[in-house]
N, C-alpha and C positions, 0 to 999 in steps of 0.2 A: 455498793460496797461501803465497808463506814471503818475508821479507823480506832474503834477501840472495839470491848466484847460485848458493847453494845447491840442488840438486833430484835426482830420479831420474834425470835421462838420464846418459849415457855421458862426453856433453862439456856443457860450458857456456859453449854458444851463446845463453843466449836471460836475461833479468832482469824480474821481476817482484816488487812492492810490495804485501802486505795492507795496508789501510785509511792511506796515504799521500794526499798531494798532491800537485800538482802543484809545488810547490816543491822537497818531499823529493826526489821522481823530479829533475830539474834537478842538484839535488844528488851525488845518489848515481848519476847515469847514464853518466860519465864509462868506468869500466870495459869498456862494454858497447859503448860506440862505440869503443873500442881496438880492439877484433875487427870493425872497417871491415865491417860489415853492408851489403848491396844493396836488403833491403827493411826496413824499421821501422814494422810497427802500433804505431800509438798512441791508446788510449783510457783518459784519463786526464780529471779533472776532479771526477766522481762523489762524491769526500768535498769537495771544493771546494766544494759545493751542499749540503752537510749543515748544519743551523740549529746543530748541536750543536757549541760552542766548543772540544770537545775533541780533537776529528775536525777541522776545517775551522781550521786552527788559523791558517792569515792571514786570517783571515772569507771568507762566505759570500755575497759580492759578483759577482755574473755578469762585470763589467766588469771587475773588477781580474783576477779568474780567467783570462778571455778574453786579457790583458795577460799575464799570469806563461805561458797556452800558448804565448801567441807568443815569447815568450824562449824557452821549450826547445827550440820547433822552430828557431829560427835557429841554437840552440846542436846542436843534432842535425845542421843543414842543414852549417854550419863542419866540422864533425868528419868526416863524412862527406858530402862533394858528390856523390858518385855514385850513391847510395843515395837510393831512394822512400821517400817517406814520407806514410802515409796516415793522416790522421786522424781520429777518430771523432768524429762529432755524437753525446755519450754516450746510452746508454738511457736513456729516462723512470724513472719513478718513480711507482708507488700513493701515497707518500706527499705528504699532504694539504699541510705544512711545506713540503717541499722540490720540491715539484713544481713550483710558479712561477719558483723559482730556472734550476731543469734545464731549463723551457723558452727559458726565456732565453737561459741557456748554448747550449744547440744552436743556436739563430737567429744567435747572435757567432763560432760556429766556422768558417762559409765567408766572413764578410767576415776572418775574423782570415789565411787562408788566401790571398785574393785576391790580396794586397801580394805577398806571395813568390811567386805563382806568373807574375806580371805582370813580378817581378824574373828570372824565367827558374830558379828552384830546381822540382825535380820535388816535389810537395808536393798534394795532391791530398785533399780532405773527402770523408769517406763517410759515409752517410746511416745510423743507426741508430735514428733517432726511430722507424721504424714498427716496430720492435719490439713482441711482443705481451707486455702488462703482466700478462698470465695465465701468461706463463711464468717469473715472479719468486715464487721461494719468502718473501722476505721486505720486499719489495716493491725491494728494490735488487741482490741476487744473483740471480742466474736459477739453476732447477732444473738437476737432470743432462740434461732434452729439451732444456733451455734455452741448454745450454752447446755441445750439437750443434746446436741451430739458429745460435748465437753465430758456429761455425765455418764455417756454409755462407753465412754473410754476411760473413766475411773471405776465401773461399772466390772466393764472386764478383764482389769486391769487385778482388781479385788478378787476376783474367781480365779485368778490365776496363782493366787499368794498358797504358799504349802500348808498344808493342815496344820500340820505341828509347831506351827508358828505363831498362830492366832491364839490368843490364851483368851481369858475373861479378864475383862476391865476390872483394875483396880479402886478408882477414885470413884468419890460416892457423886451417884445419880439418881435419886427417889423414884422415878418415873421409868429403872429398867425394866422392869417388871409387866409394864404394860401390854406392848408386842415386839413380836422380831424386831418390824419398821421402826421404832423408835429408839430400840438396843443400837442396832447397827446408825442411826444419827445421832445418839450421843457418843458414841464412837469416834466420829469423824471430827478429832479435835484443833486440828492446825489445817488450813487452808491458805494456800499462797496467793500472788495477787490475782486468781482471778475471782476469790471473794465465799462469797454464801451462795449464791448460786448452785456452786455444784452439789451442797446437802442435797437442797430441794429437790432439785435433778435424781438422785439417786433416793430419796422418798417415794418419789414418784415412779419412779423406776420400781421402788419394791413394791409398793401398793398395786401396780399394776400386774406384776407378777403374781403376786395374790390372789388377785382377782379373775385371771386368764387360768392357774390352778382350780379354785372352785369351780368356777365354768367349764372345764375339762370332767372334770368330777361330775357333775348334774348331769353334760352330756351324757359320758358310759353309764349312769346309773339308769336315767331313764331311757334312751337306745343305744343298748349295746351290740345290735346289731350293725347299726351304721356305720360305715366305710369311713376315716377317717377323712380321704381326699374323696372330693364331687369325679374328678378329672382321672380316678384311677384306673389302668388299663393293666388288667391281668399279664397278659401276653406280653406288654412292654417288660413289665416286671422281673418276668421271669427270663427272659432275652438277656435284661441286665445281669440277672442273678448268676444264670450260666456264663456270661462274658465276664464275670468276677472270678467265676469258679475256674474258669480257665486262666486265668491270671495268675492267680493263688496257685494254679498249680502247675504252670511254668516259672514261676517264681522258685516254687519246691522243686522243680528237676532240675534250677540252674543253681542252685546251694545246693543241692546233694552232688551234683559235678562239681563245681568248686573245694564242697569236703575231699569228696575222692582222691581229685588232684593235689589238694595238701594232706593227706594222710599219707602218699606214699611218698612224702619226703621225711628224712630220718630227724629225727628232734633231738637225738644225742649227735650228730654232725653239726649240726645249727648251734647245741650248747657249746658245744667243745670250743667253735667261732667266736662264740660273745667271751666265752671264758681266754681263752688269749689276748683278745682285743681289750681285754677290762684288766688282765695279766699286765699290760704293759704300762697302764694309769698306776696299778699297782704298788709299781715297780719304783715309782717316780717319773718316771715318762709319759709323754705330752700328745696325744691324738691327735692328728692331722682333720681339716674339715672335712674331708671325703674318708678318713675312718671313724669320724663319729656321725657321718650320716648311715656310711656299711654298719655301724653297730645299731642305730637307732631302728634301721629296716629290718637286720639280723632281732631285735627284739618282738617287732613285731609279730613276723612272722612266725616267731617262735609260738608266741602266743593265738595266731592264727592256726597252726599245725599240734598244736596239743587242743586245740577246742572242737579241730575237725576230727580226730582220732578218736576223743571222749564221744561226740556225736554219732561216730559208727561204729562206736563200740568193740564188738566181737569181730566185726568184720575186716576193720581194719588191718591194713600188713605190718604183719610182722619184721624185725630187722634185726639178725644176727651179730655174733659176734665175730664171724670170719670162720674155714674152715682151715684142720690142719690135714699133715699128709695122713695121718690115721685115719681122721673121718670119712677118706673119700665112700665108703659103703654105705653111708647117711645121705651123699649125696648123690642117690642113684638118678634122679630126675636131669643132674647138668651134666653136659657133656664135656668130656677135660680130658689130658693125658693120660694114656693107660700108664699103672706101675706095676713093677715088678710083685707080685704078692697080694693084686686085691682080689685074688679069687680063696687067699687060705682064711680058714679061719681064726678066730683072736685067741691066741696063747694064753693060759694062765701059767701061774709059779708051778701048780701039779703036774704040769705037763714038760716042765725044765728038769733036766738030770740034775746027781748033787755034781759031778764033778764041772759040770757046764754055771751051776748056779753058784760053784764060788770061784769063776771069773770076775778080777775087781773089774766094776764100769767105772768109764769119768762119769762124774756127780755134775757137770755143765761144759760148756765150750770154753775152749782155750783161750787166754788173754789175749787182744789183740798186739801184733810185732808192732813195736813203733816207726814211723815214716822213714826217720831217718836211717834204722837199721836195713830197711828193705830199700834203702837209694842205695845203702852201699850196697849192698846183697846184687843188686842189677848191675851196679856199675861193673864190679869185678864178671859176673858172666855174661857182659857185653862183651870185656876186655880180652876174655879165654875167647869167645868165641870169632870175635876181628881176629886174635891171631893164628886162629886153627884154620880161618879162611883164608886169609894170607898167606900160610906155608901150605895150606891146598892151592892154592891159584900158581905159587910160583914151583911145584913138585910139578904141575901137569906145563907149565911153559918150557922147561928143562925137558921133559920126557919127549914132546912134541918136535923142538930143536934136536934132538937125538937122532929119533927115529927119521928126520928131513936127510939127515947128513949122512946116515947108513945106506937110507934107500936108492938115495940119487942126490950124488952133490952137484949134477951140470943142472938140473931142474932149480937146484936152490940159489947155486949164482945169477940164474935166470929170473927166480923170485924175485931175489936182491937188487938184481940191476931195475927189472920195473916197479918195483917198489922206488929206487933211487932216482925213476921216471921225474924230469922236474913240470913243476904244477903249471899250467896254460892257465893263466890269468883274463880272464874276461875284462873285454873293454869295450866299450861303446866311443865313437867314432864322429863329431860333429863337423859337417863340412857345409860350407860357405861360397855361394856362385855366382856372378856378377847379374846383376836385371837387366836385360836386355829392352828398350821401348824403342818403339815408333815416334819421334816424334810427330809426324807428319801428323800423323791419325789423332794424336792426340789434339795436335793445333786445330786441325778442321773439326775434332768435336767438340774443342770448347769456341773458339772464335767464329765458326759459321752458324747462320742462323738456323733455325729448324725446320723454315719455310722453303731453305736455298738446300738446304740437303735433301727434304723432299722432292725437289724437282731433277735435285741429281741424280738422284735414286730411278726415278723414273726414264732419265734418259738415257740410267742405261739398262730399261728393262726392267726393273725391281718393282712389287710394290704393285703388280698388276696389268689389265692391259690399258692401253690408252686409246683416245679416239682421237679422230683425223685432227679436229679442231683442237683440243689438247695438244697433238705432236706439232700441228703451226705455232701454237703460242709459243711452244718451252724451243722451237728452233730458231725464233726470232728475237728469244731471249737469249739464244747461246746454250742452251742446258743440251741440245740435242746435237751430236758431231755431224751426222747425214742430215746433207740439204735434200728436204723431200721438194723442193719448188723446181730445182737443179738440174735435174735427173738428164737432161740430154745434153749436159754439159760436163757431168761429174761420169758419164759412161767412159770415157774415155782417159780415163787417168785413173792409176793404180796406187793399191795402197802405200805403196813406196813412196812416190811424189807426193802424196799425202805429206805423210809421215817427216818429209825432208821440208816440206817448206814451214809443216810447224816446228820443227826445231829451229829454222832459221830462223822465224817470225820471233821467236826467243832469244837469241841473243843481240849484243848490244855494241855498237860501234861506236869508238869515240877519235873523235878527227880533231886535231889541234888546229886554231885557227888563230891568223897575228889579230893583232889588237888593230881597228883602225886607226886609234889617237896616235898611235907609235909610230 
């Protein structure tokens, strides 16, 4: 790279910056747009994004950066109107510092691009973010592969520009005349920082394209029978050809559904929509968001269901204007109400008498009654009518009391009196009973243990049977009444004596006794 228009080539057509900025370039560019260039790469920015103060020497601000490009291209766009200019979204960067920077920068270069190209300047962003970061020798130059891939993306970048853009170079270059390859590198008059490089690259680029052409050429001339590919297989070919052709033509039966479907919606319903909806902006009045998305969709579609109608042309449906009660014999196909007269056929005036044809008709319908005439209009024949039902209700109570008192008056005193029947009042009735307990039961279930009512339980029978050795234990505890050891002793005594000396055994005697000391 060399900092003036210094270089190898013959002529100097073309200006490049080592490690500048976007300011320097602005500055020192002048020269190079006096040779009224037709194409202008520019990538430029790259030390603009460097942290380091001595490189990036307006700072290292994406925004202002972003701001100082669009000055040079307006000042490129001035000096040369005829001339494309393509800008680069710069390559990234490995580096850890400046890499937040670069991203930034590339995301501001197509809106910084937008404005001028809306203002009608040819001016066009080209995409060099996906550049591979493996092809950077120092994480910011790219290697020698790096610098021919560099080209084959200016390369394509330039095939992509619109015809009617590219004019012929202005400014004098003695040597266009030569060939293509050197028209199109004197061309190439502003190159940003990554230098002269990329001419070459795209030299070489067209030279060899030149030369892969003749070589194509010599082939088909002298066999033109030869198969273009070594590796061609018929049969795969046509496999593909049919798997396209099928494609292709389910592609065409899911757009002829699609038209179908929107041809049979009506386009003057959809107009009428946008037309009230645009009625109300009109007006003075204000769109809510959700009716300026319903108009945005409402236009769409509109324009979808007129493009699918023109598509089917004749076939398309048709959509009336509504039918009246006269037409029903037009509409023999739908089924509706019979009326009175669709079997006669349509009258003319020759078939009206004179005395019938100078009956005057109304000439339209009647003005409509206004509201508040027809509130009174109701109120008064609610009012006739409550009172014509009221002296009906009370002529037939009268008539009824009549005919009671003719037929049978001990039946009516009768009425009377149980009609005069007084009303038996329902009552519900809350009563209240004292709790009768045991205490006993309750004392032994909570103060005796559960081991000692177990064995009570048992002696007296509960709880299962017992065995011998069992009834000795719980009778030498007392749990058991019958002495089973006893038996020729307890024969003789009845349950009465029982019975009496355990109550004795129960009560308690108390005997007064003097004091000794006294």
């Amino acid at each position: 790279m060399v900092e003036s228009l210094a270089n190898r080539f013959s002529h100097q057509c073309q200006a490049a910056w080592n490690g500048k900025t976007i300011q320097y370039i602005a500055d020192h560019v002048g020269p190079s747009l006096e040779q009224r260039p037709n194409i202008i790469l520019l990538h430029a920015g790259t030390n603009d994004m460097n942290p380091n103060s001595a490189i990036s020497t307006e700072g290292h601000d994406p925004v202002a950066a972003s701001e100082r490009l669009g000055s040079l291209i307006d000042k490129m766009a001035a000096a040369c109107p005829d001339a494309v200019i393509l800008v680069a979204m710069i390559i990234g960067t490995c580096n850890a510092e400046q890499s937040p920077q670069t991203k930034v920068f590339q995301s501001l270069v197509p809106k910084v691009v937008a404005p001028r190209v809306q203002a009608g300047k040819h001016v066009l962003a080209v995409d060099f973010s996906t550049f591979g970061l493996g092809n950077l020798r120092d994480c910011i130059h790219p290697t020698n592969q790096g610098y021919h891939l560099v080209g084959y993306y200016w390369y394509d970048f330039i095939a992509q520009i619109p015809q009617d853009w590219i004019t012929a170079p202005v400014g004098k270059d003695p040597k266009r005349e030569e060939s293509s390859s050197w028209r199109l590198r004197a061309n190439a008059s502003l190159l940003g920082v990554l230098g002269l490089s990329f001419v070459l690259i795209i030299i070489r680029l067209l030279r060899q394209e030149e030369t892969a052409t003749q070589l194509s050429k010599l082939q088909s001339a002298t066999s033109p029978s030869m198969p273009k590919e070594k590796n061609y297989n018929p049969v795969q070919a046509q496999r593909k050809a049919d798997k396209a052709r099928e494609v292709r033509k389910g592609k065409a039966e899911a757009q002829g559904r699609r038209n179908e479907k929107l041809a049979r919606k009506n386009p003057d319903r959809i107009q009428k929509q946008i037309d009230d909806l645009k009625a109300v902006t009109a007006g003075g009045g204000k769109l809510t968001r959700h009716e300026e998305q319903v108009l945005e969709g409402l236009e769409k579609e509109l324009l979808s269901v007129r493009k699918a109608r023109d598509t089917l042309g004749d076939k398309a449906p048709s959509f009336g204007r509504g039918w009246r009660r006269d037409d029903d014999v037009s509409r023999s196909g739908a089924l509706g109400k019979r009326r009175r007269g669709d079997d006669d056929g349509s009258s003319s005036d020759d078939d009206v008498a004179d005395d019938v044809r100078s009956i005057p008709m109304p000439r339209d319908t009647p003005p409509p009654i206004p509201k508040a005439e027809m509130d009174k209009w109701y109120a008064k024949r609610r009012a006739k009518r409550n009172a014509e039902n009221a002296a009906r209700r009370r002529d037939a109570g009268d008539n009824e009391a009549q005919d009671g008192e003719d037929n049978d008056r001990g039946k009516g005193r009768d009425r009377g009196q149980r009609s005069a029947a007084p009303v038996v009042e329902s009552r519900t009735v809350y009563e209240a009973k004292p709790v009768v307990r045991d205490l006993r039961k309750e004392a032994v279930a909570a103060f005796v243990p559960t081991s000692v009512q177990m064995k009570m339980s048992k002696g007296k029978g509960q709880g299962g049977l017992m065995e011998p050795e069992e009834a000795d234990r719980l009778e030498k505890e007392g749990y058991l009444k019958v002495a089973s050891g006893g038996q020729d002793e307890a024969e003789g005594k009845d349950e009465t004596e029982a019975e009496a000396v355990a109550a004795h055994s129960r009560h308690v005697v108390m005997e007064e006794v003097e004091d000794e000391d006294a």
